[in-house]
C-alpha positions, -999 to 999 in steps of 0.1 A, spaced: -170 11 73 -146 -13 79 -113 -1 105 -87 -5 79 -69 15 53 -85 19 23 -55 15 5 -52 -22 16 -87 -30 3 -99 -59 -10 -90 -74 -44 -115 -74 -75 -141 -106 -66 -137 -138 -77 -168 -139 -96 -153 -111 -113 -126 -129 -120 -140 -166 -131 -160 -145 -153 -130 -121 -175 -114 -161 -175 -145 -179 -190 -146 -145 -215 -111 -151 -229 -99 -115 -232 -131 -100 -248 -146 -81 -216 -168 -52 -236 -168 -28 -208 -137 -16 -214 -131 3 -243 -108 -13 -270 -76 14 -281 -50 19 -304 -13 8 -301 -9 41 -291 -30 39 -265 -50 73 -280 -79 62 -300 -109 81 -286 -86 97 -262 -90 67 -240 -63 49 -221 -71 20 -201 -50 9 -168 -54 -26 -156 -51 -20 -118 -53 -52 -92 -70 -38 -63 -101 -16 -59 -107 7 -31 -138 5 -12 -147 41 -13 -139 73 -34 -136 93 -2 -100 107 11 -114 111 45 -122 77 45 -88 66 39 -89 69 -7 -58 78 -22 -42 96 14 -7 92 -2 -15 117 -36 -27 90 -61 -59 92 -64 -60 116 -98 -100 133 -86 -81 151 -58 -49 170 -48 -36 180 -13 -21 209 4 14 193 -6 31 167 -35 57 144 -47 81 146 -68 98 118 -84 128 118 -56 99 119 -31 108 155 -19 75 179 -13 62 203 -34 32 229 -34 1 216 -48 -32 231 -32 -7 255 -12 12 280 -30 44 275 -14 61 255 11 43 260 48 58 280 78 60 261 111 71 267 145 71 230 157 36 234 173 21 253 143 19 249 106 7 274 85 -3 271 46 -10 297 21 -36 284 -8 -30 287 -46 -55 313 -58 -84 304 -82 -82 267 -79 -118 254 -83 -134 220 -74 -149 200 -105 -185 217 -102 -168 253 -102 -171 259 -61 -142 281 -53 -113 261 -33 -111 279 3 -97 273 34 -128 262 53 -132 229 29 -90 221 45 -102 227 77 -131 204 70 -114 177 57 -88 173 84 -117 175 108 -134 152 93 -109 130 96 -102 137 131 -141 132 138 -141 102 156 -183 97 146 -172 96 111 -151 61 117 -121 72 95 -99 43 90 -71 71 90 -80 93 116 -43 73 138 -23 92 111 -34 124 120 -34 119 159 -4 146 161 -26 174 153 -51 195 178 -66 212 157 -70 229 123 -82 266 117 -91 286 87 -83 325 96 -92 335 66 -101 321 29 -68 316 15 -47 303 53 -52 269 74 -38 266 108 -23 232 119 -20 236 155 -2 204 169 -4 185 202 36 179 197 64 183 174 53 159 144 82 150 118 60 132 98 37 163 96 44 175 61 43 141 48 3 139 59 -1 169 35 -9 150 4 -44 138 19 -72 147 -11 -93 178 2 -129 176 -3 -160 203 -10 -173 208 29 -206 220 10 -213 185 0 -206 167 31 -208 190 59 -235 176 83 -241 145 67 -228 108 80 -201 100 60 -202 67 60 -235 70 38 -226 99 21 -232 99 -18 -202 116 -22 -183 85 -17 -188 66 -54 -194 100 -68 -170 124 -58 -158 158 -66 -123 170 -59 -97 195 -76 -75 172 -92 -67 165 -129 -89 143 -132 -132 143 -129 -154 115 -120 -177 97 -144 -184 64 -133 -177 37 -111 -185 1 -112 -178 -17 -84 -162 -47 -93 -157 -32 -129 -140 2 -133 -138 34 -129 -143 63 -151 -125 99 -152 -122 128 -175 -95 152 -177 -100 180 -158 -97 209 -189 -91 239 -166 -71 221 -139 -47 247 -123 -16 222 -135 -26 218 -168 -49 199 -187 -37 165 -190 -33 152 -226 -49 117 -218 -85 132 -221 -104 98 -207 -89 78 -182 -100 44 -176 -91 23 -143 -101 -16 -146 -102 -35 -117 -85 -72 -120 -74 -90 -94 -62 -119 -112 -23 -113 -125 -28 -138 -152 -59 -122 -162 -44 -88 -165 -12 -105 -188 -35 -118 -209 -59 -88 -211 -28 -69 -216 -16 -93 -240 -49 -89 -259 -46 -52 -259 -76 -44 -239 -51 -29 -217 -30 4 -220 -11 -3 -192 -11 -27 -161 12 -39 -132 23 -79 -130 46 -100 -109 76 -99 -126 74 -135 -141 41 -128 -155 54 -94 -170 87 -114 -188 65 -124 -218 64 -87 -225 103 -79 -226 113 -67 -260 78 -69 -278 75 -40 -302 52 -14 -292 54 -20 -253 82 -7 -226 86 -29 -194 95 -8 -166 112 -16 -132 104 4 -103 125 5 -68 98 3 -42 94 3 -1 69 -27 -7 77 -57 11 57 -94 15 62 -112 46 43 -140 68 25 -121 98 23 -146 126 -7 -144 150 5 -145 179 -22 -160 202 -20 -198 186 3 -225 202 24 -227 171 29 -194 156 26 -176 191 60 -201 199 91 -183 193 109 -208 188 90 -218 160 88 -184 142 129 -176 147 132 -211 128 113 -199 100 130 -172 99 167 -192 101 153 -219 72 141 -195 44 162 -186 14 150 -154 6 178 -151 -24 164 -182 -39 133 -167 -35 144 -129 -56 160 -153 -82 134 -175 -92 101 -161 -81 110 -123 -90 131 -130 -118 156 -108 -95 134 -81 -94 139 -72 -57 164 -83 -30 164 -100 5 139 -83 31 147 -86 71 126 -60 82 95 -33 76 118 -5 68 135 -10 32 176 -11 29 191 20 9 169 45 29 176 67 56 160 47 85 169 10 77 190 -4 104 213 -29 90 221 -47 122 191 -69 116 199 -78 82 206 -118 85 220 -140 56 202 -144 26 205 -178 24 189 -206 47 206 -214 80 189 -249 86 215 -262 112 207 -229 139 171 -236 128 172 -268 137 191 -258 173 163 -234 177 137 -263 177 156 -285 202 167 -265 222 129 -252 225 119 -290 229 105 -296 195 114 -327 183 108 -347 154 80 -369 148 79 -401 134 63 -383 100 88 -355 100 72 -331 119 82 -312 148 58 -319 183 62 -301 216 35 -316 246 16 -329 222 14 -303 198 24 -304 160 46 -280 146 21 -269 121 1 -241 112 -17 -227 77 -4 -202 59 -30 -178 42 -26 -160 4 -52 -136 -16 -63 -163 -46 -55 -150 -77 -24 -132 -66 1 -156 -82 34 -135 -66 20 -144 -31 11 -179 -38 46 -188 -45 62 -174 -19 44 -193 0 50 -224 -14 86 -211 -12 82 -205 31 61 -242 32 93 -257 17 116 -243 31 102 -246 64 95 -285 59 131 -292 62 136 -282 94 105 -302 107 77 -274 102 47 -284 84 31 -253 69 -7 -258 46 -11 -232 25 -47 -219 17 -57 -195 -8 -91 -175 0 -105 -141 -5 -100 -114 15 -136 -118 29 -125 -151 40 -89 -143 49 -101 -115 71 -116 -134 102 -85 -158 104 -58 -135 107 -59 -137 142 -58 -176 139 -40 -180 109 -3 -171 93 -8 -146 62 16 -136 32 11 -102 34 23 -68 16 29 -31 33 57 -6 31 61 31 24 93 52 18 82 87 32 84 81 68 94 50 94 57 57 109 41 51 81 25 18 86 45 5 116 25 26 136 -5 3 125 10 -26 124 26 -30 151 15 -5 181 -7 -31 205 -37 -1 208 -44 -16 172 -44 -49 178 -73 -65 153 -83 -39 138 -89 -52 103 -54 -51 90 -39 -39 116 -20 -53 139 -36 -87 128 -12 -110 146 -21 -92 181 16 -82 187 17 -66 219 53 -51 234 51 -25 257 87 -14 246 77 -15 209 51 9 218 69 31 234 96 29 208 68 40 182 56 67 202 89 84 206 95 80 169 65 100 163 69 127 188 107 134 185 117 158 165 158 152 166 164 135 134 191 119 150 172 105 180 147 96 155 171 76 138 181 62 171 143 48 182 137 35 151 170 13 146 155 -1 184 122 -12 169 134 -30 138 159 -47 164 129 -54 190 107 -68 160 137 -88 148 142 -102 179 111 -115 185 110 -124 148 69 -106 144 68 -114 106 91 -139 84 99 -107 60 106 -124 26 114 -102 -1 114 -63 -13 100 -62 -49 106 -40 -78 75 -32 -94 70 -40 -128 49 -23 -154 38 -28 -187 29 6 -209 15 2 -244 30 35 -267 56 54 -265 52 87 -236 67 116 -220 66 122 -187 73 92 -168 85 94 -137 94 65 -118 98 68 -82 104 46 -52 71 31 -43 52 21 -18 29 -7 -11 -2 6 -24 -9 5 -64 -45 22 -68 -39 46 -94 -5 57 -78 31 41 -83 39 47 -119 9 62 -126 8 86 -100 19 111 -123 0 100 -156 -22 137 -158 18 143 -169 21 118 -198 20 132 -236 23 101 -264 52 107 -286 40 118 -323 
């Protein structure tokens, strides 16, 4: 298994993709509905990115929206907890947490929910043989006891704010993975959980498959067969909404403008935590200068950029923690338009100077450097054209190059990347990852190699302090460090847009994070009924 989170897999394959192109919008493996979205009971989501396993241990669905499974804790819209598996809010002490389970909550084969399969999934994770790609999240805890059926016992190695927060992870049946190698296991492309929804099918590259769950301890959900199709492709997804093979999809905001006002379909615009950014490696002459990085950073106009390219669906981003939340420090929020003149004092002063073709050399070095994008996401293509133009007139010469993430994945130490990550729960959420240097390379994280003793130490404070206030404190110190040494050329924040065929109750919107899956608006969608 590969040592990154699940939630950041891959996108769809191309081949996938050429082929739902060459096919028009005529794909028959996904089953054709009504306006309403009901006929046969079948509603059909057009999702971009496909997870690489079904298995919460391995890193599927961790944040609640993965519909097979449900954890100790919940969402709500405002992002406060709630009870799920548990049948109230825990007890804790600050070194233990103790949960109480709902009574008579059953997996999908009608095994009996119990404490030992809590235990065992946090264990699992914590299982360093079984290669979890999540097991950092959980480092806080020492271990995890089940007294008796119905109580678990978190017993932590400090006081963990973020503690609560790691309660949505999907529990899973020890019975049918207890002694077996997980990374093999069977039950990871067909699982069983407790959520509101129960597996089919899954075809990689394809879809997946799920059935309402008719004696789920929430309720039965009124959309009876749930179908997730994978297209990585946003123009493929427009027109396959277009078409009406889909009930529902996300887009880029320009690609989701041709649906405004058509009868039949509601466009929604979701507040999120998800950011795009360049992630500079840091071991390269160029991108490692910086010099070099600060003036990308000084020549972008990141308005321009939420005006024309998000149709002003977002705003300005400076940093990996988003602005209107309680841990954003606004110190390092710059201008939103370009500064060329500092950039340009930036380069000097560094002893880049300009070429006789326009670019920027320094002992022989050009001021140049290729800037990677998933193909087929069009959002991320043009904000990097966007970055390679603004960054040209200050002397930087940027080539973009759109691959697939097999191919994007072995350059990211060499080469720049537009990238996406951001979560609203907690300011360790991610940053942890991304930044602390004991994860340098690890798949997606901390693909640049950024190594800063002090940021490391900032990050483990911010996990073991329990002061909100001092909290608040550490963190506002690592957006500054990160800003000062300008790690990533954040672009833009991005409300997500959605397109939903029919007319329903029950949805929720909520401020997002990075990750789609089957989460974001449709984390919720066991709650949708379709308006008679």
């Amino acid at each position: 298994m590969k040592p990154f989170r699940v939630r950041f897999a891959r996108l769809a394959p191309l081949v996938l993709i050429a082929s739902l192109a060459l096919g028009a919008c005529s794909a028959p493996t996904v089953p054709q509905t009504s306006s309403s979205g009901s006929a046969d009971d079948t509603f059909v989501l057009g999702i971009p990115s496909e997870p690489a396993t079904l298995n919460p241990v391995l890193g599927y669905a961790v944040d609640g929206g993965g519909l097979m499974f449900d954890g100790l804790l919940s969402r709500n819209a405002d992002l406060s907890l709630k009870p799920a598996l548990a049948d109230a809010m825990p007890a804790t002490d600050g070194e233990t947490v103790t949960f109480t389970l709902r009574k008579d909550v059953k997996f999908h084969d009608g095994t009996p929910l119990t404490s030992a399969d809590v235990a065992y999934t946090y264990q699992a994770v914590m299982d360093e043989k079984n290669n979890s790609s999540i097991r950092g999240d959980f480092a806080a805890i020492e271990s995890v006891d089940a007294p008796d059926a119905s109580t678990v016992v978190f017993h932590l190695k400090y006081p963990y704010a973020a503690i609560l927060q790691r309660a949505t992870l999907g529990i899973v049946p020890k019975k049918l993975l207890d002694g077996q190698s997980l990374e093999s296991a069977p039950f990871n492309t067909k699982p069983v959980g407790t959520g509101p929804y129960s597996f089919v099918s899954w075809t990689p590259g394809d879809k997946l498959v799920v059935k309402a769950n008719p004696t789920y301890w929430g309720g039965a959900p009124a959309i009876k067969n749930l179908v997730v199709a994978y297209a990585g492709d946003d123009n493929v997804r427009a027109t396959r909404m277009a078409a009406g093979e889909f009930d529902a999809t996300v887009l880029p905001p320009k690609a989701a403008a041709r649906f405004d006002g058509q009868q039949g379909l509601t466009v929604h615009k979701v507040d999120s935590a998800d950011y795009r950014g360049v992630m500079f490696p840091f071991g390269q002459p160029v991108t490692g200068d910086l010099a070099i990085r600060k003036a990308v950073n000084l020549a972008l106009d990141r308005q321009a950029m939420v005006d024309t390219i998000l149709a002003g669906a977002g705003e300005p981003a400076y940093g990996p923690i988003a602005p209107g939340t309680t841990w954003y420090n606004a110190a390092i929020a710059g201008s939103p338009a370009p500064d060329q003149a500092q950039a340009t004092k930036v380069l000097d002063e560094a002893g880049w100077k300009v070429g006789d073709d326009g670019v920027r050399v320094k002992d022989g070095t050009r001021a140049s450097f290729t800037l990677m994008y998933p193909a087929g996401d069009a959002l991320r293509k043009d904000l990097g054209l966007a970055v390679a133009s603004d960054a040209k007139k200050v002397g930087i010469d940027i080539e973009l190059a759109g691959l697939d993430w097999d191919a994007i994945e072995p350059r990211m130490s060499k080469d720049a990347l537009v990238m996406g990550y951001g979560a609203p729960y907690d300011p360790d959420y991610t940053n942890y990852e991304l930044f602390h240097s004991t994860l340098a390379g690890q798949g997606f994280f901390n693909p640049g190699f950024y190594k800063v003793p002090e940021v490391d130490a900032l990050l483990d404070k911010g996990r073991e302090e329990a002061d909100p206030a001092v909290r608040k404190q550490t963190y506002d110190a690592f957006q500054q460090r990160i800003s000062d040494d300008a790690a990533w050329a954040y672009l833009v924040y991005l409300k997500h847009v959605y397109v939903v065929r029919g007319q329903w109750t029950g949805i929720a919107p909520s401020v997002e994070p990075h990750e789609h899956e089957t989460g974001g608006l449709f984390r919720n969608i066991a709650e949708w009924k379709p308006v008679a």
